[in-house]
C-alpha positions in Angstrom: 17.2 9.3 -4.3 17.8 6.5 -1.9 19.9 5.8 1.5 23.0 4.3 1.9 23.9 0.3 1.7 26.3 0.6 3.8 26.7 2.7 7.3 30.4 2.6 8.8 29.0 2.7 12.2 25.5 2.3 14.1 25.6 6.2 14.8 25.8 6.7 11.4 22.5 5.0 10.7 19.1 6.6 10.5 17.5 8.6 13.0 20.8 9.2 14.6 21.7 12.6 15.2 25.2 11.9 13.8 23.1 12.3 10.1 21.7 15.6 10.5 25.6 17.6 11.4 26.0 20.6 10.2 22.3 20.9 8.8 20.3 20.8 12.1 21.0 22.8 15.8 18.3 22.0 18.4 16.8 24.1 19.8 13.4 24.7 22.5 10.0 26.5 21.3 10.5 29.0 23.9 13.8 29.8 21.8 11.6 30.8 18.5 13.3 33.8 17.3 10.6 34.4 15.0 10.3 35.1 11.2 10.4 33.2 7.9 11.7 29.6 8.1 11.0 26.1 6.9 8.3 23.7 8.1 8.3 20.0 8.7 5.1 19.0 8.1 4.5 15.6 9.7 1.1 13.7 9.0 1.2 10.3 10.6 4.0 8.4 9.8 4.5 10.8 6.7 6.6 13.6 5.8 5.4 15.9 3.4 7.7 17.9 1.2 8.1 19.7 -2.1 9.8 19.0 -5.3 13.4 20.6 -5.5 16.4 21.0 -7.7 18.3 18.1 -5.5 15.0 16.3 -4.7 12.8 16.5 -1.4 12.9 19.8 0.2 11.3 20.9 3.5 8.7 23.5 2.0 9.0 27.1 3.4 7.0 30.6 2.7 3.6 31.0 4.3 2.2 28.3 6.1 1.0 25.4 3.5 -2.1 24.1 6.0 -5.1 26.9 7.2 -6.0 24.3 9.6 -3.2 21.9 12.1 -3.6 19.6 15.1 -1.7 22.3 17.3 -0.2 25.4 16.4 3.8 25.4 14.4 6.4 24.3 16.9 10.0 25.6 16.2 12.6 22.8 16.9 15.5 24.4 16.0 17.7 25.9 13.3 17.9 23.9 9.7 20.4 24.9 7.6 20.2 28.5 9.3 16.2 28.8 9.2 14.0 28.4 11.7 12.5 25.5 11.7 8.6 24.5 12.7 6.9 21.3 13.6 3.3 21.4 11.7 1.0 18.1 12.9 -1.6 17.3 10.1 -4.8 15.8 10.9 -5.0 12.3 8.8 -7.2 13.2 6.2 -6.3 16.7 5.5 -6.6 17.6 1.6 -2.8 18.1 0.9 -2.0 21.0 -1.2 -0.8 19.9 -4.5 2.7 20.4 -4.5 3.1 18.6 -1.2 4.1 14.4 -1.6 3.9 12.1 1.2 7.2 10.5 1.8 6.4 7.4 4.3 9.0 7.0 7.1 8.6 3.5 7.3 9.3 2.6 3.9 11.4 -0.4 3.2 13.3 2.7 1.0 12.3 6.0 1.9 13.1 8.4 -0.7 14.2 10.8 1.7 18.3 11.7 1.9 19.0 10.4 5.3 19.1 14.0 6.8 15.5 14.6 5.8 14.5 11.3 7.1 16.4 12.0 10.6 14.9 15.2 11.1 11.3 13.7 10.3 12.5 10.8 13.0 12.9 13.5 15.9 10.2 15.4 14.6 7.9 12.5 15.5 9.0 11.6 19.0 8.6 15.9 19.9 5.0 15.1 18.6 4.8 11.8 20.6 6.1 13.9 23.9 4.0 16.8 23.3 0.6 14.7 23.2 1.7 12.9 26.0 2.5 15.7 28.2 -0.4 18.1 28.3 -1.1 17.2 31.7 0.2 15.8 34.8 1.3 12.0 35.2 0.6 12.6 39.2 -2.2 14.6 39.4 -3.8 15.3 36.0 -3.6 19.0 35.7 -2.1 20.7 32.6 1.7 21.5 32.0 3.5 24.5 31.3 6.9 24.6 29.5 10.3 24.7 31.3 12.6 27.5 30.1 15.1 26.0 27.5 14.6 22.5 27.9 12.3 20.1 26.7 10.9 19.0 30.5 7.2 20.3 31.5 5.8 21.7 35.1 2.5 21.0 36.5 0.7 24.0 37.4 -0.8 22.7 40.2 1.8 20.0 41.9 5.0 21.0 40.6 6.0 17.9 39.3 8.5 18.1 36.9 8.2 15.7 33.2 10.9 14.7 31.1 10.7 12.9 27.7 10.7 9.4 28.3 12.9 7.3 25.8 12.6 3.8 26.1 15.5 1.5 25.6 14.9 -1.7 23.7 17.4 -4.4 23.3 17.9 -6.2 19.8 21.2 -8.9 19.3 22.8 -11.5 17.0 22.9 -14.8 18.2 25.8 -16.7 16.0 25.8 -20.4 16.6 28.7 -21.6 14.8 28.1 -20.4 10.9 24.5 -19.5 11.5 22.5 -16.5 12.8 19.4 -16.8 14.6 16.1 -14.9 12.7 12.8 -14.6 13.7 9.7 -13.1 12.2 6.6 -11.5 13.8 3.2 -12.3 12.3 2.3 -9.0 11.3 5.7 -8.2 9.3 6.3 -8.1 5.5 5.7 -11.8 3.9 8.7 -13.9 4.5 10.7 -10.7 6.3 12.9 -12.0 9.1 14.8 -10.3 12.1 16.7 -10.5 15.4 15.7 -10.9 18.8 14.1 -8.0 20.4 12.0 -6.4 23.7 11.9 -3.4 25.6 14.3 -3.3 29.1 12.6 -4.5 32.2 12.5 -3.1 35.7 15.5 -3.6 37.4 17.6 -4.9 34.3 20.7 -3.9 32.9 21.1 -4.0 28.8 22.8 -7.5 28.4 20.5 -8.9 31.4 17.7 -8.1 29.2 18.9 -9.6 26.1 19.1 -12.8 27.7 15.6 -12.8 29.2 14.5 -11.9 25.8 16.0 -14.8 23.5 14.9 -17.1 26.2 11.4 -15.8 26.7 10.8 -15.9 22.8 13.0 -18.5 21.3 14.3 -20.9 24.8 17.8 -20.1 23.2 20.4 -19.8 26.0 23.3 -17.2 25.3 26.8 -15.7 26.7 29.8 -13.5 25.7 27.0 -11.1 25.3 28.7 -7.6 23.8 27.2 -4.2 22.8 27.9 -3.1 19.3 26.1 0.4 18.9 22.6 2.0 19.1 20.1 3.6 16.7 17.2 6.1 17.8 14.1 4.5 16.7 11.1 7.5 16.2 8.1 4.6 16.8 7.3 6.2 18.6 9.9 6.9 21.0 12.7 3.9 21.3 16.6 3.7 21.9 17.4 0.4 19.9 20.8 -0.9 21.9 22.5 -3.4 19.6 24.3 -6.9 20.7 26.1 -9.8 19.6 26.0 -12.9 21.3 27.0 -16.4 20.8 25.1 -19.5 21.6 25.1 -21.4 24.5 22.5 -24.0 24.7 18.8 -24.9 24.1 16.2 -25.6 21.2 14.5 -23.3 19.0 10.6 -23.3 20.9 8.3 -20.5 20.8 7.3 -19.7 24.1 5.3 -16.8 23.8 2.8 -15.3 21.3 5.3 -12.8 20.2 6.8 -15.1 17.3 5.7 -16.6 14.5 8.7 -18.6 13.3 12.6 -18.8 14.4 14.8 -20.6 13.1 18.9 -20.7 12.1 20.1 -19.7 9.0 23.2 -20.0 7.3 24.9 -16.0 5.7 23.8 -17.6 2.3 20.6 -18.8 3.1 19.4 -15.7 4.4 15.4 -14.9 4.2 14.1 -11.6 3.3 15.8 -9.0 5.9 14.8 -5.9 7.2 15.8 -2.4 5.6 19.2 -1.6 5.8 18.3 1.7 7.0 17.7 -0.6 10.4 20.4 -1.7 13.3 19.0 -5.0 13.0 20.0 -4.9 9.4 23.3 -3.6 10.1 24.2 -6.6 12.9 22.8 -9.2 10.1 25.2 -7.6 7.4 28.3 -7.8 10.3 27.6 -11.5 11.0 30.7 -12.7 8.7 32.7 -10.4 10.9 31.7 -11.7 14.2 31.7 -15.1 13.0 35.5 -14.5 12.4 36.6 -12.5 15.2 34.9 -16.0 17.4 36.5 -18.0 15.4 40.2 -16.0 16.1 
């Protein structure tokens, strides 16, 4: 089983919550009705499951682990059940009919529902470590009643989860697309453009602060195509095309190892598909055409 090569939309990629209708409802830990349910079992970037008839399953029954980082956290309802966060230690002997399916994978082999749910899965577990105590005083937080937010016991101050938006764009320059690749990536993989918003900046403001900063590439007609939740650990990837509007390729930061121009069939080794960067790249022909009109 593998994902999709092709996504109509960016809120049908990955991550989205657009992948998970009809199988998943949302829901608080203080809303645990209780009872038998499923578990998501998330160890680092892994999701364990079980073998089933239609391939990966979330495993139910009793609890698969004696010993977790925190106790079962209900999310919500999956396909009717309750359904409960378990965090496993790295290093925990898995039981044997429990198989690490990596999240990261350049092809997860996850159904895109499975994947998504693991995706939100991880930035709950990324708020609740974060959120154990107070941002302004220290102390320890208590749950809010049917939200996600947190109290301090001893200041009051109120927490929310904290999403951070990230911009990430196609830069078309004529018939080519400008890639750039980050040391610490895949050998020879390539992508677009990307940083997290700045103080004080709207979306397209930061897009052009971050081609310049990491290429010296000037841009315009900047224009937002879509968004994908990105669980690593807890980004909103906002998606642009842009055309070119002056400068040379120069690395001015340590950020980049290489840019560089590329023609559509030319193209380098490209991120997953399961990706909004991936799904911009695949849409250059598109743009380049609806410039060209």
């Amino acid at each position: 089983m593998s994902l999709s090569d092709h996504y109509p939309s960016p809120v049908d990629l990955p991550f989205n919550r657009a992948s998970l209708r009809n199988n998943f409802q949302p829901a608080t830990p203080d809303q645990d009705p209780g009872g038998d349910g499923v578990w998501l079992p998330l160890q680092g970037m892994n999701l364990l499951t079980i073998n089933g008839e239609q391939g990966p399953e979330l495993p139910d029954g009793d609890c698969p682990f004696l010993t977790t980082t925190s106790p079962p956290l209900y999310i919500g309802q999956w396909q009717d059940r309750p359904c409960r966060i378990l965090d496993i230690p790295d290093g925990t002997t898995l039981p044997p009919q429990l198989h690490k399916q990596p999240l990261r994978a350049t092809e997860p082999k996850l159904p895109i529902k499975l994947l998504s749910l693991a995706g939100i899965g991880q930035m709950i577990l990324h708020w609740e470590h974060s959120s154990k105590h107070c941002d302004n005083c220290g102390n320890k937080t208590i749950r809010l009643a049917n939200e996600w937010g947190k109290e301090c016991q001893a200041c009051n101050e109120h927490h929310f989860p904290r999403i951070h938006p990230c911009v990430i764009g196609l830069v078309i320059k004529g018939d080519e697309i400008l890639l750039a690749r980050k040391e610490e990536w895949a050998d020879g993989r390539y992508s677009l453009v990307a940083g997290f918003v700045e103080f004080g900046e709207c979306l397209e403001e930061a897009m052009v602060r971050e081609t310049a900063e990491e290429t010296n590439i000037q841009i315009k007609n900047i224009r937002y195509i879509g968004s994908q939740s990105w669980p690593f650990p807890s980004q909103l990837m906002c998606g642009f095309v842009a055309e070119y509007a002056g400068g040379e390729i120069e690395l001015r930061d340590q950020e980049l190892a290489d840019a560089r121009w590329c023609k559509l069939d030319q193209l380098p080794t490209l991120p997953p598909k399961r990706s909004i960067a991936r799904h911009l790249i695949d849409r250059a022909g598109e743009f380049m055409s609806e410039n060209e009109a």
